[in-house]
C-alpha angles and dihedrals in degrees: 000000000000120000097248089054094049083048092058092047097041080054090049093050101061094091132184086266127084081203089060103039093063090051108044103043099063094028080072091033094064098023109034102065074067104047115108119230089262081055100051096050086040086055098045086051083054104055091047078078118106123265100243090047089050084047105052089042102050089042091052094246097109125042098233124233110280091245094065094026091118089036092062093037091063094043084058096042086052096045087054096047087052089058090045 
């Protein structure tokens, strides 16, 4: 992934949720240098998502749709390993 392109998705990170916010940022700082072009489109598609629906996805409440069903997965696993 290029800079230019990591800049565009921190930016679209910061979300209108604090929540959010503390999760996904360094969720893509630790993660998206990795992420292959597929994943970051993948990624980008993701966060055009709504924030209640990030939300109750990311938190457990809500099952999340099939197509971002391992995304969400390794942002949790990544959230629980940063309380750890």
């Amino acid at each position: 992934m290029t800079e230019q392109e990591l800049k565009k998705l921190q930016w679209a990170s910061r979300r209108g949720m604090l929540e959010l916010d503390v999760v996904l940022l360094p969720y893509l700082q630790q993660h998206g240098s990795d992420f292959t072009p597929p994943e970051v489109i993948h990624y980008q598609q993701f966060l055009e998502e709504t924030d209640p629906d990030l939300y109750a996805w990311i938190m457990g409440f809500e099952t999340p749709k099939e197509e971002y069903a391992e995304l969400v997965a390794s942002i949790k696993q990544f959230v629980e390993q940063q309380i750890r």
